[in-house]
N, C-alpha and C positions, 0 to 999 in steps of 0.2 A: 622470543619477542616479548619485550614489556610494555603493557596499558598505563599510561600515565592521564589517571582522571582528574582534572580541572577542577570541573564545575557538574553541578546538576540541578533544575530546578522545576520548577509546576509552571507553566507556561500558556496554558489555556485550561479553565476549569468555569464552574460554576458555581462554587459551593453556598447559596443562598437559596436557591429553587431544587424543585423537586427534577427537574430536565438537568442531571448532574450530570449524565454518563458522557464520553467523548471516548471516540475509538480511533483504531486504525489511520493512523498519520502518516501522513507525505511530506516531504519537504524538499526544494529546488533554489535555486539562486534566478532572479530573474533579468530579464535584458539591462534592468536600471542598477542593474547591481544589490538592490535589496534581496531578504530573502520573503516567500512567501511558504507556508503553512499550511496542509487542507487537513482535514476530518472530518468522522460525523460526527454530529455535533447535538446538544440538548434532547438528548436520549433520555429515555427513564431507566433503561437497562438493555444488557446486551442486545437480547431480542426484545424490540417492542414494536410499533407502528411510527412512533416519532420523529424519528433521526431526518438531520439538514444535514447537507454537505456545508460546513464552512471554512473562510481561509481567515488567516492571522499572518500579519506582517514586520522584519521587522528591518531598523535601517538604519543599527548600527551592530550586523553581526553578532543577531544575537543575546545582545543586554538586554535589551525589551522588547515586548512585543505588540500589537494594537488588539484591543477586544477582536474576536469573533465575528465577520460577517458573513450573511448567509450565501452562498453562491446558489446551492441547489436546493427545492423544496419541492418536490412533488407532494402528489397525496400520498403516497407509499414512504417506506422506512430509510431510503434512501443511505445503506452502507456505506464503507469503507470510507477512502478519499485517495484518489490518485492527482498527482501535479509532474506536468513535465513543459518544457518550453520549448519551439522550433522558429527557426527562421528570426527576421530582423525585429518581431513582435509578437507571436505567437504563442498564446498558452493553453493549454487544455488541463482541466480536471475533469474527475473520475470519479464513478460513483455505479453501484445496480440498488436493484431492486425485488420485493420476495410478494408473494401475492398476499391478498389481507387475509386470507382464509388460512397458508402457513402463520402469517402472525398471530392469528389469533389461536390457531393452535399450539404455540409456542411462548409466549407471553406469559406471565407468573407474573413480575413485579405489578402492583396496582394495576389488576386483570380487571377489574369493572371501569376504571378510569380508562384503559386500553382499548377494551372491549366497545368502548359506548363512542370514541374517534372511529374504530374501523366501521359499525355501524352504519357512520355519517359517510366513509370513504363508499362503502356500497351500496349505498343509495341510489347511485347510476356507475354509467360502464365508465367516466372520464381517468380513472386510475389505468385504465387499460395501455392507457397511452403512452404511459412508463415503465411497464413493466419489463425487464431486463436489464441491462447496463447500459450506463448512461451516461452523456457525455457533453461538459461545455465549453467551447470555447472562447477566447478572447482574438483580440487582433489590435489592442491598443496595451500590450505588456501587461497584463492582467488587471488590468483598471475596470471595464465591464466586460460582461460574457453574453455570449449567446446560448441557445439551445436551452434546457438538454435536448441532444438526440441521444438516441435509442442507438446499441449496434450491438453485435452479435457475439463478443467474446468481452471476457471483465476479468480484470487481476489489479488487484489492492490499490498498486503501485502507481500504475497507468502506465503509457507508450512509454520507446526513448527517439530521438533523433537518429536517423543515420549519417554519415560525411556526405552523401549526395542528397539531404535535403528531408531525405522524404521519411515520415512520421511513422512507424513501425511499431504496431501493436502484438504483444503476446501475450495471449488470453485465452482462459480455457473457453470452451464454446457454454454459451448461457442456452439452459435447457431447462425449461419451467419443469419438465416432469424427473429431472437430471438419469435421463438413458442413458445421455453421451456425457462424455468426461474428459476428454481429449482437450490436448493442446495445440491452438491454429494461430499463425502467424497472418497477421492483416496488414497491410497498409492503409494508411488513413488520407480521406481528402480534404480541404479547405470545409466543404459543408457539411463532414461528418459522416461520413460515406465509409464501409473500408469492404476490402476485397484480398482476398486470400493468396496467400503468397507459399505459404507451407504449410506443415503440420510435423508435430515434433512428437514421434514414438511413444506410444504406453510405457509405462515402465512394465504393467503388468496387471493382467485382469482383475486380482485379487485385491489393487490398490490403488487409488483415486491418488491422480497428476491434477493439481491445483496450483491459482497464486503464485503465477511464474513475474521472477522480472529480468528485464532485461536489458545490456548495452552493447554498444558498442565500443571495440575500444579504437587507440588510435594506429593499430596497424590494421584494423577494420577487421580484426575479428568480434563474433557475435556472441557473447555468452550469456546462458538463460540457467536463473535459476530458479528449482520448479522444488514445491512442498508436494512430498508426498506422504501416506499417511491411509494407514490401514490400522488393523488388529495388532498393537503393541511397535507401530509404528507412527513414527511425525519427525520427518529428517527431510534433508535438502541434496535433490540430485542438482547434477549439470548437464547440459545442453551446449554444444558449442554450431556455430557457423562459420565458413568460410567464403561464401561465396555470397553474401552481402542478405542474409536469410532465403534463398531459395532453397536449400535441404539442411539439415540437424542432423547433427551425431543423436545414436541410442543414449537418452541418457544414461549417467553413472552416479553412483551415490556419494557424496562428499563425506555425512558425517555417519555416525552411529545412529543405529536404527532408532531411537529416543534421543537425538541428537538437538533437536529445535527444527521450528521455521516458523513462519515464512523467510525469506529472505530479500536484501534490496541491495543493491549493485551502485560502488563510484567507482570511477580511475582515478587514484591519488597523484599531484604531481610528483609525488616522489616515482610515478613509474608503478606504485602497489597497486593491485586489484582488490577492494577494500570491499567482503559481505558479512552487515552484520543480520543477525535473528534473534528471534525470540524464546527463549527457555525454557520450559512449562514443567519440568523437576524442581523437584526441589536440592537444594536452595533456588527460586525462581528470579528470573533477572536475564539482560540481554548480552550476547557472545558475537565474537566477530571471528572471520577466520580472512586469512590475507594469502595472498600469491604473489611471486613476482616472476611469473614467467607467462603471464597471459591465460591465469587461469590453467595452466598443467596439473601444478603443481598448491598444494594449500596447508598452510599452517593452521588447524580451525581448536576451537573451544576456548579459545581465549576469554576472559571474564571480563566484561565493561562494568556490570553491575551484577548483585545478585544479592539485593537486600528486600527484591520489591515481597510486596506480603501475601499472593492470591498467585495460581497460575493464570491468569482472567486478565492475559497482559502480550506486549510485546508489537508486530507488526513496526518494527521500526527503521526509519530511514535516514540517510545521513545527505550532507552537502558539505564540502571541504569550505574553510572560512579563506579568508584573506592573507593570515598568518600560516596556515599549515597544518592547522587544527583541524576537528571532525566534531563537527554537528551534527548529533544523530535525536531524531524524536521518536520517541515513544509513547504507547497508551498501557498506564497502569491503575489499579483500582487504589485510593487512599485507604490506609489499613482501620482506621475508624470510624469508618462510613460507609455509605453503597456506594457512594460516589465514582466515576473512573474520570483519571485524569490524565493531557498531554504534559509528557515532562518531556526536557531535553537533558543530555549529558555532553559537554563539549569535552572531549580527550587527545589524544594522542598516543603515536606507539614507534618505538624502537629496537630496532634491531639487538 
């Protein structure tokens, strides 16, 4: 199979303030047919206190996009960014959260600048109120949001829709002191509620199942794909369902034990089952692997990119454009600076 790369470009950055860093990106098409964009956002560095969930939009497929706005802003660090849309209006993003005491024990970049926000954040209990994964949604196609709530499991990406309606979360369970590590299948309600529908097998005690995502496809099978990642491992198993997520196959490993991930799931109209990840060898840069049997079967390592300059990269998602193409977003660090930025790569790939 050949990757035919387009285009690539910086798509959300900051480069004038010291709040440069942007991570972990989503991206979705929404009811109006625009695309929207999340991540966190005006970071000072990977781990700090700082980080907004924000989205950027855009509405012409991709040529451009609008500045930055903030969706989520707790007093806490506010990771990741997950986007998914259900029903005639419906959007949710995605987001947790780490306690001030982990940040500050982990923080380096401008630690007395860091240090002297968490301060202020513990001055009373009101951070309490965020703490875990978090969640907003909308009901007028992502024009304004509600929440955040608070719920019980978190993966990068956020939900997918199932063909009967209903909002289907796979997320490892959020564990402030991380005992558990498992992966649970939720359904989600209109006010943010969810409740437990499954649970998808350890791969193995020795190694932490994270950062699952997941779809459906359109013969209504469920496929989940989960980063796992131990001692000389960070690879991508699979998970499948058939019975509309009530039980999971044991997962299987897709790639090579240093193979990448996380990973993020589309059904291409050509019928492909499209998952790209992120790389963290070197040469570093993000790979896609493709199926055409419903996920049986996988062509994987294919190279989209792999010029970026830091392993300090990757989580990326795609949405198929109008024409047939793949828009996939990425968070990379700029090679001259601290800075990290969302870039996109619109490609294509043939047989």
């Amino acid at each position: 199979m050949k990757i035919n790369v387009k285009e690539e470009k910086i798509i959300c950055s900051n480069p004038n303030g010291i709040h440069n860093y942007f991570g972990w990106p989503s991206v979705t098409r929404l009811q109006d047919n625009s695309l929207l964009a999340v991540a966190s956002g005006f970071r000072i560095a990977h781990v700090c206190p700082f980080g907004k969930v924000v989205a950027f939009r855009s509405y012409d497929e991709g040529k451009s996009w609008t500045a930055p706005e903030v969706i989520i802003d707790t007093p806490l660090d506010d990771r990741d960014g997950g986007v998914m849309t259900f029903g005639e209006n419906g959007v949710i993003i995605t987001s947790f959260n780490n306690r001030p005491s982990f940040q500050r024990s982990i923080t380096q970049v401008k630690a007395t600048y860091a240090n002297a926000y968490i301060d202020e954040v513990e001055k009373n209990d009101n951070w309490k109120n965020f703490l875990g994964s978090t969640m907003a949604i909308s009901d007028d196609g992502g024009k304004t949001f509600r929440g955040p709530y608070v719920v019980s499991i978190t993966s990068p990406h956020g939900p997918c829709e199932l063909s009967d309606g209903t909002v289907f979360y796979v997320g490892r369970l959020f564990d402030d002191n991380n005992a558990e590590s498992h992966i649970e299948c939720h359904t989600v309600t209109p006010d943010g509620k969810t409740e437990i529908r499954s649970r998808i097998e350890d791969v193995s005690p020795d190694l932490l199942s994270c950062e699952p995502h997941a779809i459906q496809l359109k013969n209504g099978r469920i496929v989940v794909h989960i980063r796992v990642q131990g001692k000389n491992v960070f690879t991508v198993y699979q998970s499948v369902s058939d019975d509309n997520g009530y039980t999971f196959t044991k997962p299987v490993q897709l790639l090579k034990d240093r193979g990448g991930s996380p990973a993020h799931l589309i059904e291409h109209s050509s019928g492909a089952l499209v998952s790209v990840y992120g790389y963290r060898e070197a040469p570093f840069g993000i790979r896609v692997m493709v199926s055409y049997d419903n996920g049986e079967t996988w062509e994987t390592d294919m190279v989209i990119t792999d010029k970026e300059p830091t392993p300090d990269l990757g989580y990326p998602a795609s949405v198929e454009l109008e024409n047939g193409d793949i828009l996939t977003v990425f968070y990379t660090r700029e090679e001259k600076t601290s800075a990290s930025v969302i870039k996109q790569i619109i490609w294509n790939f043939e047989e």
